[in-house]
C-alpha positions in Angstrom: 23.0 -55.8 28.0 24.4 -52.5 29.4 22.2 -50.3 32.2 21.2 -48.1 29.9 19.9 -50.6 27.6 17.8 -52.4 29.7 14.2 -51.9 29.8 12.8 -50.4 33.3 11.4 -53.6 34.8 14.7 -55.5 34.2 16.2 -57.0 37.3 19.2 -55.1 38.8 22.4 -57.1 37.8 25.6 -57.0 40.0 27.1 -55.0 37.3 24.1 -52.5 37.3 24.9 -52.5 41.5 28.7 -51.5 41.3 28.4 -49.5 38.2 25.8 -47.4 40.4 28.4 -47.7 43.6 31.8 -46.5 41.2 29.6 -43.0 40.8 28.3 -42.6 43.9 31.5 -43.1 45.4 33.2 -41.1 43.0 31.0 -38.3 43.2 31.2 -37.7 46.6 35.4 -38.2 46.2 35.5 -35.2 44.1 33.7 -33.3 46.9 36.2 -34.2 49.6 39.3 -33.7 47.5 38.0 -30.0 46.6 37.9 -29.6 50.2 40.8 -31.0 50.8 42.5 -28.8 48.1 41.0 -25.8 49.0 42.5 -25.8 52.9 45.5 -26.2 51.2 45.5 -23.6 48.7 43.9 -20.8 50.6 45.6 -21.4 54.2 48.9 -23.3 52.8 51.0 -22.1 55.9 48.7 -23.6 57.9 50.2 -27.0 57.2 53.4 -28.5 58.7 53.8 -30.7 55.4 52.2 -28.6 52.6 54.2 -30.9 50.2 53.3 -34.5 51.5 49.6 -33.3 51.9 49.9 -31.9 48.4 51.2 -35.5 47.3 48.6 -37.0 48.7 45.9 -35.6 47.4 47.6 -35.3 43.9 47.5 -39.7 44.7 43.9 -39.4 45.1 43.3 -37.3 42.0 44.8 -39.5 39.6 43.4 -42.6 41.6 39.9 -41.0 41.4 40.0 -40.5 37.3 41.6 -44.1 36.5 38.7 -45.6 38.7 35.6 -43.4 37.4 36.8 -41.4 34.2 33.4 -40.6 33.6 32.3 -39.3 36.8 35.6 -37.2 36.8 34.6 -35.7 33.3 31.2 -34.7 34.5 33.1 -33.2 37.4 34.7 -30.4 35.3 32.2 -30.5 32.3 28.9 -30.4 34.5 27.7 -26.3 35.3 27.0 -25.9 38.3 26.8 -22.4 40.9 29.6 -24.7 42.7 32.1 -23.1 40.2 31.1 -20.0 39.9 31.2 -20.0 44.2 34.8 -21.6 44.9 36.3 -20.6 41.2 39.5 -20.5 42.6 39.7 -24.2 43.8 37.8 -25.6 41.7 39.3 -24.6 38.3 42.8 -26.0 39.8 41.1 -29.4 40.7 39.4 -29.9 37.3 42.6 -28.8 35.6 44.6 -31.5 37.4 41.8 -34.0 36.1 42.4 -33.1 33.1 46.1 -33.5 33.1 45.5 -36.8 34.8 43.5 -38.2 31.7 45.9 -36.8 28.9 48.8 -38.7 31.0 46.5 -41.9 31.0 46.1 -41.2 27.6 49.9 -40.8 26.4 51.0 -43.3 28.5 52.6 -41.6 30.8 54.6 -43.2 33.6 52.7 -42.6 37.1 56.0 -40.2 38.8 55.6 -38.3 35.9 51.3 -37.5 35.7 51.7 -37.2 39.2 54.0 -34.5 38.7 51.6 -33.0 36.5 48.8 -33.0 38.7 50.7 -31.4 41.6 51.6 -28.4 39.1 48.2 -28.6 37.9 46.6 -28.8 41.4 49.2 -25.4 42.6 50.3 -23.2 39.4 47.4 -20.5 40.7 48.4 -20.5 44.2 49.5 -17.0 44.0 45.9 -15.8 42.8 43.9 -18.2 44.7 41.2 -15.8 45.9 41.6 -13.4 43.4 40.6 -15.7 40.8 37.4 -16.4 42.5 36.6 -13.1 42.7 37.3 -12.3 39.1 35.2 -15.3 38.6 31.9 -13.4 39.8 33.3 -9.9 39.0 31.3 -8.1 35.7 34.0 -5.1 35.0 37.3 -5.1 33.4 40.2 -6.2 35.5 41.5 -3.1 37.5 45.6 -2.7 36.9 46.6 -4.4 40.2 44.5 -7.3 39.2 45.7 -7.8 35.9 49.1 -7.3 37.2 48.8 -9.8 39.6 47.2 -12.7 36.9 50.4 -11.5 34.9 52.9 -12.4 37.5 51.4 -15.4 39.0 53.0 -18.0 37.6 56.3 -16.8 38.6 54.7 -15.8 41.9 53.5 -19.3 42.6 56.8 -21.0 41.9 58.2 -18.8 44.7 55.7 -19.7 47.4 55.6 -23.5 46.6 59.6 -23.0 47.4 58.8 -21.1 50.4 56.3 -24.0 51.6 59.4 -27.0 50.6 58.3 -28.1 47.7 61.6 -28.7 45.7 60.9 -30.8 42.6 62.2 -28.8 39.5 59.8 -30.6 37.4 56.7 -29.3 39.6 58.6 -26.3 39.6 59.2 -25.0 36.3 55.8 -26.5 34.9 54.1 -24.2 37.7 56.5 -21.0 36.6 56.0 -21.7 32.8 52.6 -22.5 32.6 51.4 -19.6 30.6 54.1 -19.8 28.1 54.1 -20.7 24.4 56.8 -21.6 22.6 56.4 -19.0 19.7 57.1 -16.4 22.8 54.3 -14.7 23.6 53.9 -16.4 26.2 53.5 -14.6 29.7 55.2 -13.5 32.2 58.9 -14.0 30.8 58.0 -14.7 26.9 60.1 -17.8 26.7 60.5 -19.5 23.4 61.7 -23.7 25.5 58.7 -24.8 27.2 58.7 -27.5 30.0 56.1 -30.3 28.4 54.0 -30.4 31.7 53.6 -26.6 31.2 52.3 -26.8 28.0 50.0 -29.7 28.8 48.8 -27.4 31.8 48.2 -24.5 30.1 46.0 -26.6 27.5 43.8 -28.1 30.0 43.5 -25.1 31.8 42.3 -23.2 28.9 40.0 -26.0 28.3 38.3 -25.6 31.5 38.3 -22.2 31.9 36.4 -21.8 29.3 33.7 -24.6 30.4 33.3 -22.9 34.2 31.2 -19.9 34.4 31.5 -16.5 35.1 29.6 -13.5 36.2 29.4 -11.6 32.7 28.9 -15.0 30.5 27.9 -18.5 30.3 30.1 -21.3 30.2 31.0 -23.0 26.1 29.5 -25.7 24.6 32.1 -28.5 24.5 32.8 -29.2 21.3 33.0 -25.0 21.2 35.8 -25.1 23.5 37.4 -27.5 22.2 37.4 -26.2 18.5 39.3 -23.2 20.3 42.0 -25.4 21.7 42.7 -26.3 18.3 42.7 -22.8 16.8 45.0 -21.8 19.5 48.8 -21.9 18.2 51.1 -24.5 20.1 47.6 -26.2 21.7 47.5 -28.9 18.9 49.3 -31.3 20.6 48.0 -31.5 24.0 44.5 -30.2 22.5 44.4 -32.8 20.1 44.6 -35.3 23.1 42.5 -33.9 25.0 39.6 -33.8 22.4 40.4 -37.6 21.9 40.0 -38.4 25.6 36.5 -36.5 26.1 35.1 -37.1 22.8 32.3 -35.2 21.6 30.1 -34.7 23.7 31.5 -35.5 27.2 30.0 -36.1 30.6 28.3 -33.4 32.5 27.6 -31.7 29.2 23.8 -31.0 27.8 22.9 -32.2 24.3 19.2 -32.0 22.2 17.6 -35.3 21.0 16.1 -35.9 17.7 12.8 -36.3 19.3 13.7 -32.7 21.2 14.4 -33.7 24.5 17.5 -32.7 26.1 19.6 -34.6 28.2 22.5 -34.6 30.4 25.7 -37.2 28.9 26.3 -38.9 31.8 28.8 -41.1 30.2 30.8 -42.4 26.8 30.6 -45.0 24.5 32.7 -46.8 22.1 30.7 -44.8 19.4 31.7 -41.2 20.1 28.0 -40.0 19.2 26.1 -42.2 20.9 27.0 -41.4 24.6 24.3 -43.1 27.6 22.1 -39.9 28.6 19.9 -39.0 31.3 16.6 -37.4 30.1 15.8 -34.6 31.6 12.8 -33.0 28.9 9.5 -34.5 27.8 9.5 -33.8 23.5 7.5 -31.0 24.2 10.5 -29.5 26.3 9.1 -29.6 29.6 10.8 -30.5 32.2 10.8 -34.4 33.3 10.0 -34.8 37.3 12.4 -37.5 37.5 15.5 -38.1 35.0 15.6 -41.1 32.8 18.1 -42.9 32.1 19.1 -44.2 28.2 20.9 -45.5 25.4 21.2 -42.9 22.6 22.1 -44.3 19.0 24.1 -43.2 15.7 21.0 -42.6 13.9 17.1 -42.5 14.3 15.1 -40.4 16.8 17.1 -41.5 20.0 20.6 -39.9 18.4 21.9 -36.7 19.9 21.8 -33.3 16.9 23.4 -30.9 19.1 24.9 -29.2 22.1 23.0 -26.9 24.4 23.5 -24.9 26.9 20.6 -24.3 29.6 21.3 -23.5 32.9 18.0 -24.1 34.7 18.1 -27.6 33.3 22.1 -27.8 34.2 20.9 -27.6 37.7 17.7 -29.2 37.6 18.4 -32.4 39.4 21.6 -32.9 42.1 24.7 -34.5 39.9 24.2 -37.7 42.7 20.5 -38.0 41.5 21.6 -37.7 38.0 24.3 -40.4 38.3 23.3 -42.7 40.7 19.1 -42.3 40.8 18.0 -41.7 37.1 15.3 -44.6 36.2 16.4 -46.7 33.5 14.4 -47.7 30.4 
């Protein structure tokens, strides 16, 4: 019998025990590799090793998302002021999840995903701040901003050299991640694109468009991810990347046949059915404390929809969500 299965007066179960440890752990992972990340991102010159520290915590990404997949998924899916706050770290951090799950998913051998996540983790390092200020910013880009966004990729390359980095791998997929092989790409247009760029460009679009901003709300999932596909030269990596969240990930928000909305706190092996956290009575009030479930292919308890609600995104702490829901 899974946790979410079990009735509420069920006795705990050592599963039930390290289950509830993996996310509590994991959780507060994420929260010390975004620090982590952002010292490095925002005062790289301050390190004597940027490239070893870099590895490092690129070790502890993928580490993090082989251990908890889950909890890493509601990391970048879950809306939270968080993103809005430190948009320029924390978009980079959830990309290089991201990455690190289509690499599990492909098979990839570990040099290489690592690789992936280092690009992933330091192709914005050239707009670092500015992209958390565009983040909370309500009027058009001004022309030195969008000339900056325009030239960061190129930018970035050159101050990773500047800090040692010399992999031509991490290189070129931090140079060419905004490039498409039918050219119009950006900044130089290119037509042969390094594969790690392309996968990074795909899960960056991806979760840019689940983070918020100032002048709208973050996607639905399954919205954002219809709009990988339409996107030319995002099938493959797209494809993937829908495969590997499924439909309605962690962290995401979803109506109940019997109109409560929940909170996916993780998947199942039937892609409809994901385990939930309760946050609504029927009558869509809001539930003092969440409950955890089961939700099924069919019948009252099966999920109809996506939603997006931001008071009830932020209604209960992620670590109260994960780790403190009441089963039943």
């Amino acid at each position: 019998m899974s946790l979410a299965t079990q009735p509420a007066d069920a006795p705990r179960t050592l599963a039930d025990d390290v289950l509830r440890q993996t996310e509590r752990q994991g959780w507060h992972e994420w929260r010390h590799l975004s620090c982590g990340l952002g010292e490095l991102l925002t005062r790289p010159h301050a390190s004597t090793d940027f490239s070893g520290q870099m590895r490092a915590l690129a070790r502890r990404v993928l580490h993090e998302v082989r251990r908890a997949p889950d909890v890493a998924i509601f990391e970048v899916v879950h809306d939270s002021a968080d993103k809005l706050l430190h948009y320029g770290v924390v978009h980079p951090l959830h990309t290089a999840i991201l990455i690190a799950l289509v690499g599990l998913r492909k098979d990839w051998s570990q040099d290489w995903t690592h690789t992936g996540i280092l690009a992933a983790l330091t192709a914005n390092i050239a707009v670092t701040d500015l992209q958390t200020a565009l983040a909370q910013q309500e009027e058009p880009l001004s022309a030195e901003q969008r000339q900056a966004i325009h030239n960061h990729p190129v930018e970035g390359a050159r101050r990773l050299k500047s800090l040692g980095v010399d992999d031509p791998d991490w290189l070129a997929a931090v140079e060419q991640h905004h490039e498409q092989t039918d050219g119009k790409g950006y900044p130089q247009g290119l037509h042969q694109v390094h594969v790690l760029a392309d996968a990074i460009r795909t899960c960056d679009v991806f979760s840019a468009k689940m983070s918020p901003r100032a002048s709208r709300t973050v996607m639905m999932s399954p919205r954002a991810m219809a709009e990988i596909f339409r996107q030319r030269s995002a099938g493959y990596f797209g494809a993937t990347l829908v495969r590997e969240l499924g439909i309605y990930p962690p962290g995401s928000l979803v109506r109940l046949g019997t109109g409560e909305i929940a909170m996916v706190l993780c998947r199942t092996r039937h892609p409809q059915a994901p385990d939930v956290a309760l946050l609504t009575h029927p009558d869509g009030t809001p539930r003092e404390h969440p409950q955890r479930m089961a939700t099924s292919p069919s019948g009252e308890h099966r999920v109809v929809s996506a939603v997006v609600c931001q008071d009830l995104s932020g209604l209960h702490a992620p670590t109260r969500l994960l780790v403190h829901a009441q089963d039943v």
